[in-house]
MDAnalysis code that builds the backbone (N, CA, C; Angstrom):
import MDAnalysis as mda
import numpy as np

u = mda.Universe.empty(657, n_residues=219, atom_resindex=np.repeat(np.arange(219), 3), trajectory=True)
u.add_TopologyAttr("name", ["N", "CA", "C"] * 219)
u.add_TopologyAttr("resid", np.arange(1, 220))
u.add_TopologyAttr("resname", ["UNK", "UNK", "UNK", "UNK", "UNK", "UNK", "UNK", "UNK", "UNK", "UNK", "UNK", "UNK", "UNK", "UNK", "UNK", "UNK", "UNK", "UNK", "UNK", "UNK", "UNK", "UNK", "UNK", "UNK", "UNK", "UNK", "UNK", "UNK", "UNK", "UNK", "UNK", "UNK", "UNK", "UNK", "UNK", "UNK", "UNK", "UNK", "UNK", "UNK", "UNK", "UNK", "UNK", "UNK", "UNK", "UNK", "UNK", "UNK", "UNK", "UNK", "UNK", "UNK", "UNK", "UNK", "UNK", "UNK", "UNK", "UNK", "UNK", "UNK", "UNK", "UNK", "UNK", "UNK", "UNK", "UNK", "UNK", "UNK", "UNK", "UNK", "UNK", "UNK", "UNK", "UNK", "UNK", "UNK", "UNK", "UNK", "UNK", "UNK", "UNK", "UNK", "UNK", "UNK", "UNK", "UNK", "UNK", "UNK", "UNK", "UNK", "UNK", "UNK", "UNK", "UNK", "UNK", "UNK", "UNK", "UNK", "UNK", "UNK", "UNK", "UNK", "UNK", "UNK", "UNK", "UNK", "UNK", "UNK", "UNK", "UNK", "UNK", "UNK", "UNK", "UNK", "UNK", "UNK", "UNK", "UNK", "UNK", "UNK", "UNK", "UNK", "UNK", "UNK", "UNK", "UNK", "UNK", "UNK", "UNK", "UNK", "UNK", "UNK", "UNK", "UNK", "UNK", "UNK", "UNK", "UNK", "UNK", "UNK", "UNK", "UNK", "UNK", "UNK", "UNK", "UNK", "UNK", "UNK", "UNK", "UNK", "UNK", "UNK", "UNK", "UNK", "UNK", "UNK", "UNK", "UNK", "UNK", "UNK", "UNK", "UNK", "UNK", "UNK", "UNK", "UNK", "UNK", "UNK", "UNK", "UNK", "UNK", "UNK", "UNK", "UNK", "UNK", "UNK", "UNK", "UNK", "UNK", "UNK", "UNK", "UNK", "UNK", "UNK", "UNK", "UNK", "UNK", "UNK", "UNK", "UNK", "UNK", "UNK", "UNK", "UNK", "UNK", "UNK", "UNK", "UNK", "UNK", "UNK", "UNK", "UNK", "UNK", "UNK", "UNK", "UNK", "UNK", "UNK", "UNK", "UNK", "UNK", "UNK", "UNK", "UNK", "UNK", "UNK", "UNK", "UNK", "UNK"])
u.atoms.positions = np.array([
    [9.397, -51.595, -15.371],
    [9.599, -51.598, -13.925],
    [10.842, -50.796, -13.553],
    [11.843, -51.330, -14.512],
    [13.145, -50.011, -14.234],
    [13.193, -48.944, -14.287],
    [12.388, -48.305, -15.413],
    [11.899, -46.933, -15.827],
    [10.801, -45.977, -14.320],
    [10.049, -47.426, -13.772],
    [9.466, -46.660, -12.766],
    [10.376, -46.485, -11.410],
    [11.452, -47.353, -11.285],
    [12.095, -47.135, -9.796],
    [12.908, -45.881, -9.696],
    [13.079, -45.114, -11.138],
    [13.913, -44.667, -11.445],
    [12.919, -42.812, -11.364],
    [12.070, -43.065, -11.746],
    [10.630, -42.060, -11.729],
    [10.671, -41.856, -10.119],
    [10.116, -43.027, -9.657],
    [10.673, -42.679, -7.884],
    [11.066, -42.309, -7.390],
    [12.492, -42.831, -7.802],
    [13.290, -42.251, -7.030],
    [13.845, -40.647, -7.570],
    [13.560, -40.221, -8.735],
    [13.629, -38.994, -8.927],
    [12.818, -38.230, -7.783],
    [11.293, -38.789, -8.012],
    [10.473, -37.694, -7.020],
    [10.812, -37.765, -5.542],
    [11.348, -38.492, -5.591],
    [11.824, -38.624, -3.948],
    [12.854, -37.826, -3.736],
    [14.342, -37.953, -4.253],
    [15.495, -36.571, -4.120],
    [14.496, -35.275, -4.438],
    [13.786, -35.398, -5.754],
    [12.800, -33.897, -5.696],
    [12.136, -33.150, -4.248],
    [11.476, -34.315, -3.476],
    [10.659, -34.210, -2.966],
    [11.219, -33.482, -1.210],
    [13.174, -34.455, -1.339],
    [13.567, -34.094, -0.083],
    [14.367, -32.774, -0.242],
    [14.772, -32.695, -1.727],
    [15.317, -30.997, -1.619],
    [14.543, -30.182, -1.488],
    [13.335, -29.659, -1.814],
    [12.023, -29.510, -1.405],
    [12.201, -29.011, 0.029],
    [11.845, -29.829, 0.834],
    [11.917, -30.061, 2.095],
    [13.311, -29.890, 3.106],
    [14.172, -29.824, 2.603],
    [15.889, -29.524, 3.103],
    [15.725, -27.702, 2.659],
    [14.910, -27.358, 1.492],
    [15.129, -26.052, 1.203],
    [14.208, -24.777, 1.714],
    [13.181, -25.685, 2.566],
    [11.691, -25.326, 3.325],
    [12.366, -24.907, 4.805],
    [13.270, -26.139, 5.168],
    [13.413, -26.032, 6.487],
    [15.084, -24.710, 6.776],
    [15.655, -24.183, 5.428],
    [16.760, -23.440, 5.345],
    [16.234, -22.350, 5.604],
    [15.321, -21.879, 4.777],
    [14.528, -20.864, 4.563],
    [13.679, -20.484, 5.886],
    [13.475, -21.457, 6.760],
    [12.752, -21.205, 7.912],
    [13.797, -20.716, 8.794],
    [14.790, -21.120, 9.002],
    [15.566, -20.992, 9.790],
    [16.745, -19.892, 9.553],
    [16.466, -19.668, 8.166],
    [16.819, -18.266, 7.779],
    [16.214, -16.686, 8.121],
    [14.978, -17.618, 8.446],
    [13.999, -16.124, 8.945],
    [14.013, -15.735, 10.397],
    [14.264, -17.098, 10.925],
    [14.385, -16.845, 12.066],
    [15.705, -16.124, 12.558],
    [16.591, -16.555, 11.615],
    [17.966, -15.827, 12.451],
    [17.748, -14.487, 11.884],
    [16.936, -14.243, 10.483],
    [17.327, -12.996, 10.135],
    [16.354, -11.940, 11.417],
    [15.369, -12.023, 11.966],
    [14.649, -12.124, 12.966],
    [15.318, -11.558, 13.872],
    [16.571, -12.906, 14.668],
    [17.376, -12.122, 15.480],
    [18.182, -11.298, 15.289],
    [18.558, -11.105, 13.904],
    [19.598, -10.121, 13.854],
    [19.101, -8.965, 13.731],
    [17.696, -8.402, 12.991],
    [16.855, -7.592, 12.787],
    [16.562, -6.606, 14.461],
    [16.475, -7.827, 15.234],
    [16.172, -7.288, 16.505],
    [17.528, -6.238, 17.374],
    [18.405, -7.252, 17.078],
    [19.803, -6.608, 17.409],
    [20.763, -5.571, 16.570],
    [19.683, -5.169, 15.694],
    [20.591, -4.224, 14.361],
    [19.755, -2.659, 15.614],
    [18.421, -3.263, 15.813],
    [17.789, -2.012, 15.935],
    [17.823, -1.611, 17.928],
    [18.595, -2.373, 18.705],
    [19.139, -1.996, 19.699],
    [21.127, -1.800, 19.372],
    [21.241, -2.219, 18.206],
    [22.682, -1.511, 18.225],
    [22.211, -0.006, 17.735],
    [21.781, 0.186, 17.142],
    [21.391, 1.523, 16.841],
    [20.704, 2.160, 17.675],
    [20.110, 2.118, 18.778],
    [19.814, 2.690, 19.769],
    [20.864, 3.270, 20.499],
    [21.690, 2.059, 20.773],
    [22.918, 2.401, 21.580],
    [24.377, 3.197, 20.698],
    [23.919, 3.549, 19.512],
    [24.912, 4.529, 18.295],
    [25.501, 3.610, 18.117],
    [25.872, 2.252, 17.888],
    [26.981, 1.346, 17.560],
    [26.426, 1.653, 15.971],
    [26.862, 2.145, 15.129],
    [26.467, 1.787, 14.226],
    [27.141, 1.228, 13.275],
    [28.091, 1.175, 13.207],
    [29.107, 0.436, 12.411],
    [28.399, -1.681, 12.851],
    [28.167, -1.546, 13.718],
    [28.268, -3.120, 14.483],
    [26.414, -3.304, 13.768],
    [26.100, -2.663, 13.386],
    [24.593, -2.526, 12.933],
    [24.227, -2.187, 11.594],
    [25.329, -1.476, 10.985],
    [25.384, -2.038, 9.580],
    [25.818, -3.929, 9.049],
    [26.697, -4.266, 10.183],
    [27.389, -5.363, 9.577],
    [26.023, -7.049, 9.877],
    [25.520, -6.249, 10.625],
    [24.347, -7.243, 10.856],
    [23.033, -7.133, 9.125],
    [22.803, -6.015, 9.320],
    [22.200, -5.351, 8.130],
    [22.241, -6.172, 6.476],
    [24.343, -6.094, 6.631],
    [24.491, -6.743, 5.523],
    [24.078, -8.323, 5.149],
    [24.047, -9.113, 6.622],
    [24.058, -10.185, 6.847],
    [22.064, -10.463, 6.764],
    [21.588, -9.705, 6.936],
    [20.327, -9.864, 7.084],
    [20.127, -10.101, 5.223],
    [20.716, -9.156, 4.256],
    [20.150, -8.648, 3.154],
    [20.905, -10.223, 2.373],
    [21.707, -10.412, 2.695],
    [22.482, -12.093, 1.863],
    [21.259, -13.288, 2.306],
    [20.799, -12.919, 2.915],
    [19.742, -13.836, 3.446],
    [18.394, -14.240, 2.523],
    [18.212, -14.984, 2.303],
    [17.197, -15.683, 1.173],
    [15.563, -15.458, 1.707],
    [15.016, -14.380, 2.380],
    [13.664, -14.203, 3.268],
    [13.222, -13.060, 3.128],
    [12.145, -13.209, 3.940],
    [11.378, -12.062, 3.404],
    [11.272, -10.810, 4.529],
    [11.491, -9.799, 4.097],
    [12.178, -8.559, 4.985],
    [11.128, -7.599, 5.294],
    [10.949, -7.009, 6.122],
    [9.625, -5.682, 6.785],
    [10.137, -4.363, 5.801],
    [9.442, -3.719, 5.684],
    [9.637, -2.425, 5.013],
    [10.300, -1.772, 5.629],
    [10.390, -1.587, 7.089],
    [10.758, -0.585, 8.171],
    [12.542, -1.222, 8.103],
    [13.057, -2.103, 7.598],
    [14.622, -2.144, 7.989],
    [14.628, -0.948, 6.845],
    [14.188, -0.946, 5.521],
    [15.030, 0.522, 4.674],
    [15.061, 1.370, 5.362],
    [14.220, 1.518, 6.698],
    [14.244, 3.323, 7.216],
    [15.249, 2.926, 8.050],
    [15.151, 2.122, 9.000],
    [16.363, 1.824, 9.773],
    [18.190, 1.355, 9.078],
    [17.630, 0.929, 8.043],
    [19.394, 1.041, 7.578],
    [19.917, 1.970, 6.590],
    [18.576, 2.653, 6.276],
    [19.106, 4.142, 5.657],
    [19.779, 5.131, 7.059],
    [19.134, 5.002, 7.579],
    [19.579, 6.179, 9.101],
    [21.176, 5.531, 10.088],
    [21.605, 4.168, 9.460],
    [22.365, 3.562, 9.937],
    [23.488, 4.152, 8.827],
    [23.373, 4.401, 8.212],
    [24.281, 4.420, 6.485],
    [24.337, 6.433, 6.671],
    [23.263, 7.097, 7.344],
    [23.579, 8.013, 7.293],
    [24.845, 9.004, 8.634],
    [24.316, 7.620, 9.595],
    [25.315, 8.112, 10.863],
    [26.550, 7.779, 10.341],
    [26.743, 7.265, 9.337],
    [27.923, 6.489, 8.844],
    [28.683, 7.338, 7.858],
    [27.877, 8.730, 7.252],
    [27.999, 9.744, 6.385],
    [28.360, 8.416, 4.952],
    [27.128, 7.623, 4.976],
    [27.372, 7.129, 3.551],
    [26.142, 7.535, 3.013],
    [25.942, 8.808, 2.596],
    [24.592, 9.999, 1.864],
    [24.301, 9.459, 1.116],
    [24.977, 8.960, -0.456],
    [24.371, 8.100, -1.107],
    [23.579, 6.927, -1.235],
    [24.198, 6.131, -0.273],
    [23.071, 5.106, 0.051],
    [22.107, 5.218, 0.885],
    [22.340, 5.870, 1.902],
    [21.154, 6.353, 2.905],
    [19.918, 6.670, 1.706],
    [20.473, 7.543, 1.181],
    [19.273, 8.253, 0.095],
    [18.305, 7.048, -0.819],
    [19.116, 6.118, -0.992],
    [18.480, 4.809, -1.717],
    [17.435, 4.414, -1.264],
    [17.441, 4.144, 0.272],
    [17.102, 3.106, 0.881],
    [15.981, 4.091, 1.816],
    [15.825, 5.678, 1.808],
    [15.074, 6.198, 2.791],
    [13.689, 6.188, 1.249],
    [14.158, 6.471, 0.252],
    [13.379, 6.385, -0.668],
    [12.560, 5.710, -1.150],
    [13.321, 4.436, -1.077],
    [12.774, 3.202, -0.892],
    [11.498, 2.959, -0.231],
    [11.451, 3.311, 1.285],
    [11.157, 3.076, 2.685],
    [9.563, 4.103, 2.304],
    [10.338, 4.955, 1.679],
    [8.564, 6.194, 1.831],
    [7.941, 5.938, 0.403],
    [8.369, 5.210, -0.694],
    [7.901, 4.690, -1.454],
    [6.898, 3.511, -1.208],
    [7.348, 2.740, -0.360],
    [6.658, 1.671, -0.465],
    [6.083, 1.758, 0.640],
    [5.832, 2.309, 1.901],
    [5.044, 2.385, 3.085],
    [4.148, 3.844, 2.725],
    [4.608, 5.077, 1.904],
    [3.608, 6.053, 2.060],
    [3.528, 6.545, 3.428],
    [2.104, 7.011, 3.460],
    [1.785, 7.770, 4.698],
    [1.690, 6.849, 6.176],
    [1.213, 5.653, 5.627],
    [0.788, 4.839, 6.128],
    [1.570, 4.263, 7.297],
    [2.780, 4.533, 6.679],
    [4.497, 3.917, 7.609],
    [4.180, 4.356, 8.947],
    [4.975, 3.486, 9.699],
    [4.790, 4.256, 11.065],
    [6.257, 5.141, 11.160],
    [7.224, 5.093, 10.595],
    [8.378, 6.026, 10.755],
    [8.386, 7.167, 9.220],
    [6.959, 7.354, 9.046],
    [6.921, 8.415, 7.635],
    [7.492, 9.787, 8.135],
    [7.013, 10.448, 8.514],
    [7.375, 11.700, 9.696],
    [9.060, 11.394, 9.678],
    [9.443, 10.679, 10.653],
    [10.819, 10.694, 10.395],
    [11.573, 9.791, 9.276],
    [11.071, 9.545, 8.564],
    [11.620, 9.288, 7.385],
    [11.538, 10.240, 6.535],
    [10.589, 11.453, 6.359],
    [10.584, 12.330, 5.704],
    [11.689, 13.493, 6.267],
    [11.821, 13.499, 7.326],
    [13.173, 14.304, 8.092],
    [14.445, 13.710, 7.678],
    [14.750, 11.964, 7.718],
    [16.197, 12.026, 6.997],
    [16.139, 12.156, 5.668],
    [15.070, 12.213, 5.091],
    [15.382, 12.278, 2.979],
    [15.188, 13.861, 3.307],
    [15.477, 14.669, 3.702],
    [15.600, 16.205, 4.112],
    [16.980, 16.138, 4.402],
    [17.695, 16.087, 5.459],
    [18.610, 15.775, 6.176],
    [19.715, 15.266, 4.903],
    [19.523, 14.051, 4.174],
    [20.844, 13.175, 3.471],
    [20.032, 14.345, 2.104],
    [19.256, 14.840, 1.717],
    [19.524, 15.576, 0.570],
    [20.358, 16.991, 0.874],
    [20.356, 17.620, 2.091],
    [21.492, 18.635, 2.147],
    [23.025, 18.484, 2.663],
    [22.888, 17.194, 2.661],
    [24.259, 16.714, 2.931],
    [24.938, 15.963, 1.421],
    [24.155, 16.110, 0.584],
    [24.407, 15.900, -0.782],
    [24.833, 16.971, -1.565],
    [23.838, 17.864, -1.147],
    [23.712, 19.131, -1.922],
    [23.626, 20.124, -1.265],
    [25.076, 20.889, -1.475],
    [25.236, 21.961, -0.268],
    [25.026, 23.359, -0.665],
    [23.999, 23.442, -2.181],
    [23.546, 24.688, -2.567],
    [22.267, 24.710, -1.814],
    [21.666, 23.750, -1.206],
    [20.502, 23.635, -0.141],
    [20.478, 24.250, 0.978],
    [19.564, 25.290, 1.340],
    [19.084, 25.901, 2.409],
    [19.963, 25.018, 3.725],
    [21.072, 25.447, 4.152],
    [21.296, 24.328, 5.414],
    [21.580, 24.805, 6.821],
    [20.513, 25.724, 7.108],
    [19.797, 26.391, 8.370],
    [19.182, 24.806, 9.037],
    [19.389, 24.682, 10.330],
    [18.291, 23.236, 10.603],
    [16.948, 23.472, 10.574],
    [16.691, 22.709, 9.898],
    [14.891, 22.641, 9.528],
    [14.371, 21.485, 10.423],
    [12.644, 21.349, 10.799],
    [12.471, 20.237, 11.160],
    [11.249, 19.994, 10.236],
    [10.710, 18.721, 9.753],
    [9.745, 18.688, 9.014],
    [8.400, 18.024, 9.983],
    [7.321, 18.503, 10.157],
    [6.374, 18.657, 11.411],
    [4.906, 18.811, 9.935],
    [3.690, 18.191, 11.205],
    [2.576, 17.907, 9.831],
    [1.941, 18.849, 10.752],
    [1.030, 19.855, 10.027],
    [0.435, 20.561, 10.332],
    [-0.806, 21.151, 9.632],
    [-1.970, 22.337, 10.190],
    [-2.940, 22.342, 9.076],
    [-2.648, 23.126, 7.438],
    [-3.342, 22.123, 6.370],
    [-2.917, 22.853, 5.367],
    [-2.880, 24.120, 5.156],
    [-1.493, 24.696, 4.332],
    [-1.536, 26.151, 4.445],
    [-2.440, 26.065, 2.461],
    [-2.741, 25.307, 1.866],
    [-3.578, 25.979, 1.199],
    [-5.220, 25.910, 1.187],
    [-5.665, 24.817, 1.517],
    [-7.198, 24.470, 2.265],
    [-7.638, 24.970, 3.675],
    [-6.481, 25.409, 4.181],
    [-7.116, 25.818, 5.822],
    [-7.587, 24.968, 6.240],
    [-7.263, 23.683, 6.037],
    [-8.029, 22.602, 6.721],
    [-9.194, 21.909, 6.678],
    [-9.659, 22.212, 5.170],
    [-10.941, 22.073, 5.197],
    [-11.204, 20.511, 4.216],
    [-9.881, 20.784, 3.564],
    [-9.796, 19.520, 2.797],
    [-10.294, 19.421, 1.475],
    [-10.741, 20.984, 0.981],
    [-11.175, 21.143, -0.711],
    [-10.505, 22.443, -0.894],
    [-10.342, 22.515, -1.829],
    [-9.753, 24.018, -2.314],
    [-10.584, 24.410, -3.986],
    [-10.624, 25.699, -3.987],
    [-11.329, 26.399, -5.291],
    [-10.342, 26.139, -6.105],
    [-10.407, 25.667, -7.106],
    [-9.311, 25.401, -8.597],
    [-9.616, 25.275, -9.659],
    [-8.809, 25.284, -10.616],
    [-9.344, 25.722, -12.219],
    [-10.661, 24.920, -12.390],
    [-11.573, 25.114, -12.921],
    [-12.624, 24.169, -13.396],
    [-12.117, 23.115, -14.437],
    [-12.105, 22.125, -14.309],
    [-12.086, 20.798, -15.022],
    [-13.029, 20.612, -16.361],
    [-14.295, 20.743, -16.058],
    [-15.052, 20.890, -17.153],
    [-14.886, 21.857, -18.273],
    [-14.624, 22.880, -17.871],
    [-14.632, 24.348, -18.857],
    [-12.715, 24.794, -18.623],
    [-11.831, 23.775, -17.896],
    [-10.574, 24.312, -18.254],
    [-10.593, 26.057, -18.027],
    [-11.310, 26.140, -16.879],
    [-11.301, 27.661, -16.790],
    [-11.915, 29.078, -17.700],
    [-12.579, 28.621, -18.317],
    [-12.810, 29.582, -19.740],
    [-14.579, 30.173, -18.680],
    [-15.199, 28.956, -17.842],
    [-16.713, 29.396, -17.969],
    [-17.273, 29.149, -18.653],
    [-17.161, 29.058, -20.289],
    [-18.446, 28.175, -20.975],
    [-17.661, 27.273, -21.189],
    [-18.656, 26.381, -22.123],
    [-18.381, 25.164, -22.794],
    [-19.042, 25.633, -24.553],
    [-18.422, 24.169, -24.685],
    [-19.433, 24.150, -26.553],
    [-20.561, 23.174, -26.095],
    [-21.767, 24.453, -26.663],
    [-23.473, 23.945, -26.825],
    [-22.972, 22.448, -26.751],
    [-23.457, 21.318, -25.861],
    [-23.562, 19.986, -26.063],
    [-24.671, 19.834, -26.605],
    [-26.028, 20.085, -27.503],
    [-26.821, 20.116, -28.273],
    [-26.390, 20.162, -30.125],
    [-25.815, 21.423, -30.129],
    [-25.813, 21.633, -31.501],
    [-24.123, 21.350, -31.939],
    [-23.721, 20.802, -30.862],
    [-22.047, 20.916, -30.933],
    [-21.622, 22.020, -31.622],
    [-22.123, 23.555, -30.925],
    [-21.091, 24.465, -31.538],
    [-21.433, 24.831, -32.888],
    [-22.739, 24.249, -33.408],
    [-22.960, 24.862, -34.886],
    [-24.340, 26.065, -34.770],
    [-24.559, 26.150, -33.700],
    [-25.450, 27.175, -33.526],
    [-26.679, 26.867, -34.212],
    [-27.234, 25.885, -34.779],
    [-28.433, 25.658, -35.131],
    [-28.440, 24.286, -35.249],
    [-29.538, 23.138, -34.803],
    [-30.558, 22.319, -35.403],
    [-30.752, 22.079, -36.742],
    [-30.672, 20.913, -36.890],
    [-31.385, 20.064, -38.394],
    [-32.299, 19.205, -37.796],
    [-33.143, 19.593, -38.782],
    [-34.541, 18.483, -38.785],
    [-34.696, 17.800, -39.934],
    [-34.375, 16.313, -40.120],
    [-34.535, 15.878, -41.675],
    [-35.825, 15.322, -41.635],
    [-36.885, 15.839, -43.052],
    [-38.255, 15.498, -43.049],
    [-38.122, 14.901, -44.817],
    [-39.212, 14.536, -44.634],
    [-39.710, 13.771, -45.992],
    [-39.865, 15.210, -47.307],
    [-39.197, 16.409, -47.191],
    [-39.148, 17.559, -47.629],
    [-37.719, 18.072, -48.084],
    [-36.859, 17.489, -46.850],
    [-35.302, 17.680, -46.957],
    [-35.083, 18.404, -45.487],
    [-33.956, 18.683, -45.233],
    [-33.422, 19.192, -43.670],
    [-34.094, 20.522, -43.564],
    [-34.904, 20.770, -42.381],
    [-34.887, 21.897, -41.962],
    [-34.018, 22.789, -40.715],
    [-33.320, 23.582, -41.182],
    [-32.567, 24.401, -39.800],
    [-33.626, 25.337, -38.761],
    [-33.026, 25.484, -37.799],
    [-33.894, 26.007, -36.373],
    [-32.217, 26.357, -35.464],
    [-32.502, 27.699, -35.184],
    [-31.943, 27.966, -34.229],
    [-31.646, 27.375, -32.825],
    [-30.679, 26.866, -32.028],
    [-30.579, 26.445, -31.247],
    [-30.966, 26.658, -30.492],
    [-31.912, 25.495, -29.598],
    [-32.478, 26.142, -28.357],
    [-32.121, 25.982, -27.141],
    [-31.026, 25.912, -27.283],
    [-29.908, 25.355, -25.995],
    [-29.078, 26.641, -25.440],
    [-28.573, 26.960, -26.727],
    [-27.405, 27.876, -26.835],
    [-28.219, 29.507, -27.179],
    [-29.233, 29.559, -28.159],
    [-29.877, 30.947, -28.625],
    [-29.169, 31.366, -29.720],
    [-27.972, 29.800, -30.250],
    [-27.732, 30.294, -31.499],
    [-26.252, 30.647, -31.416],
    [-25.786, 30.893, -29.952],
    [-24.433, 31.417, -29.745],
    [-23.250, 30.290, -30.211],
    [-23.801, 29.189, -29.983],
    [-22.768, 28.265, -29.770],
    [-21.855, 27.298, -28.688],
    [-22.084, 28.097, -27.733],
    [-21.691, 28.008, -26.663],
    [-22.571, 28.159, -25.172],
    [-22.169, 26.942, -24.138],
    [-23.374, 27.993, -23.045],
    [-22.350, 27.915, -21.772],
    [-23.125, 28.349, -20.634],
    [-22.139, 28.233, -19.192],
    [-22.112, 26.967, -18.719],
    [-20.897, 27.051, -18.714],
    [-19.963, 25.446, -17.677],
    [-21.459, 25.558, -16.531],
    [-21.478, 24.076, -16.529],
    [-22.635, 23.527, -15.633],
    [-22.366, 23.334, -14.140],
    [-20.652, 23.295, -14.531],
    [-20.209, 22.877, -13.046],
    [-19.784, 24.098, -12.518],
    [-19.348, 25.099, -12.807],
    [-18.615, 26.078, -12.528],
    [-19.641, 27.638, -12.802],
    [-20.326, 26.891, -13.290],
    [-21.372, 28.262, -13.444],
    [-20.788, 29.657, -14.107],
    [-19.712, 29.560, -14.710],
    [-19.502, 30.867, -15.200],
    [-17.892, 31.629, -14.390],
    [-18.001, 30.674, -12.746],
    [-16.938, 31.035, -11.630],
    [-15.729, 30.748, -12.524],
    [-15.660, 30.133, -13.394],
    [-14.367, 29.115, -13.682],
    [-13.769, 28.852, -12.520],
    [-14.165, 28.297, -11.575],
    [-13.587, 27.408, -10.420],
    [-14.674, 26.757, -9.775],
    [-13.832, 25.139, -9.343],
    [-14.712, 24.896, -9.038],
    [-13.875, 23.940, -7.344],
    [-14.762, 24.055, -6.468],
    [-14.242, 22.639, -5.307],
    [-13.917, 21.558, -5.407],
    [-12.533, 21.141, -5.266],
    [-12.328, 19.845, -5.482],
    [-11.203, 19.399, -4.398],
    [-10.916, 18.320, -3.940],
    [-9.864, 17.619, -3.502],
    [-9.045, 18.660, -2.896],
    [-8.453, 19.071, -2.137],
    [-6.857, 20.183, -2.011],
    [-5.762, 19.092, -2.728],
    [-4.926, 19.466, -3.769],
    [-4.062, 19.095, -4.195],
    [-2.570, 19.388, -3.761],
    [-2.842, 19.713, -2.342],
    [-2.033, 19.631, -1.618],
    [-1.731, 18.791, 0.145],
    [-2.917, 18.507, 0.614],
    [-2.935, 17.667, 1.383],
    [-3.839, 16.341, 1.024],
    [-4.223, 16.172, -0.331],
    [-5.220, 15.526, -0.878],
    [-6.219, 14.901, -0.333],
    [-7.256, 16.032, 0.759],
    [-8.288, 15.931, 1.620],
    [-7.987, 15.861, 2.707],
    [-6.623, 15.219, 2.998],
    [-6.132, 14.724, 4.548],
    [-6.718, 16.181, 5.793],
    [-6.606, 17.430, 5.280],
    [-6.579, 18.383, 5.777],
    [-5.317, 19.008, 6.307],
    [-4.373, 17.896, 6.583],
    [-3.027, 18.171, 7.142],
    [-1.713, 18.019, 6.153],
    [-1.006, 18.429, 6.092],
    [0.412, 18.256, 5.549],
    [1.602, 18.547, 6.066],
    [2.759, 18.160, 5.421],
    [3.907, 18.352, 5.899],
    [4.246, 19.244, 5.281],
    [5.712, 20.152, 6.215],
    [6.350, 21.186, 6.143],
    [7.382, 21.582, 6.958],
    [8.380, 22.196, 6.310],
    [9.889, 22.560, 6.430],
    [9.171, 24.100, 7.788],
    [10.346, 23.444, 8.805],
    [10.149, 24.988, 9.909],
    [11.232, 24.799, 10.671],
    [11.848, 25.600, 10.823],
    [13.172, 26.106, 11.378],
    [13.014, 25.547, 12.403],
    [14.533, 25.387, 13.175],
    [14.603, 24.366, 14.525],
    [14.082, 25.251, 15.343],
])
């Protein structure tokens, strides 16, 4: 009976830290929430110093955070000329949102921006980075490229005789050979996919079908 009051009352302190650590965490999100809101009207209004310090206070916080503060406190860190970290955190931001982000476009303008402020052997004419139709598909969203199958060559090796230029026939006599009737004996015949073009349509490996891409163009 002692052993069980004692079981009890374990699960019970278990049960209320639990619950004391449910209701921290809630109320952690919520403030981080408000501060989130007020990081991104101090930065409207250029305070940015007053919008990093919220930032920091958001990140000590035990919750769970939107993708979009890395773009916003990289661009906070960069008004701040702190390049190195900006660069962390814009990287971050287009890593894990992709195209998909709604601040990709200008997130791809400050990881432009904090890399020539890093590196001042960089072109540092103002550029703007703007999506436009692909300059190697024309928009079409496939481009002619090496053939895959034939690696560009146009043939392949006979898939019949694998390249030995003749047939075996094993009979109750012993093997008989026969010229290949695939190949004519050569060994080799024309890429199936490529017909001989060594190229073939695939994907643009540069806007990867999108039809559109991004690109560097003077202010």
């Amino acid at each position: 009976m002692r052993y069980y009051k004692i079981i009890c009352g374990f699960l019970f302190f278990f049960l209320v830290c639990i619950e004391t650590n449910a209701q921290l965490n809630k109320a952690d999100t919520a403030q981080a929430r408000v501060y989130y809101e007020q990081s991104q009207k101090l930065i409207f209004q250029k305070k940015f110093v007053q919008a990093e310090v919220l930032f920091v206070k958001i990140f000590k916080m035990n919750t769970l955070l939107p993708d979009e503060i890395c773009y916003h406190y990289s661009k906070t860190l960069f008004e701040l000329e702190k390049y190195s970290q900006s660069k962390i955190f814009i990287e971050k931001y287009i890593r894990l949102q992709g195209e998909k982000g709604q601040f990709y476009l200008n997130a791809l303008q400050l990881q432009l921006d904090v890399d020539k402020k890093l590196d001042s052997s960089l072109n540092q004419e103002c550029e703007k980075i703007v999506k436009d139709t692909c300059h190697l598909c024309h928009g079409l969203g496939v481009a002619l490229q090496t053939c895959t199958r034939c690696d560009g060559h146009g043939q392949i090796i006979c898939d019949l005789c694998k390249g030995n230029k003749v047939n075996i026939e094993t009979t109750s006599f012993g093997d008989r050979y026969f010229t290949c009737s695939r190949c004519n004996g050569a060994g080799i015949i024309t890429c199936p996919v490529c017909e001989n073009t060594k190229l073939e349509k695939r994907k643009c490996v540069n806007c990867w079908g999108r039809k559109l891409a991004y690109y560097r163009k003077k202010c």
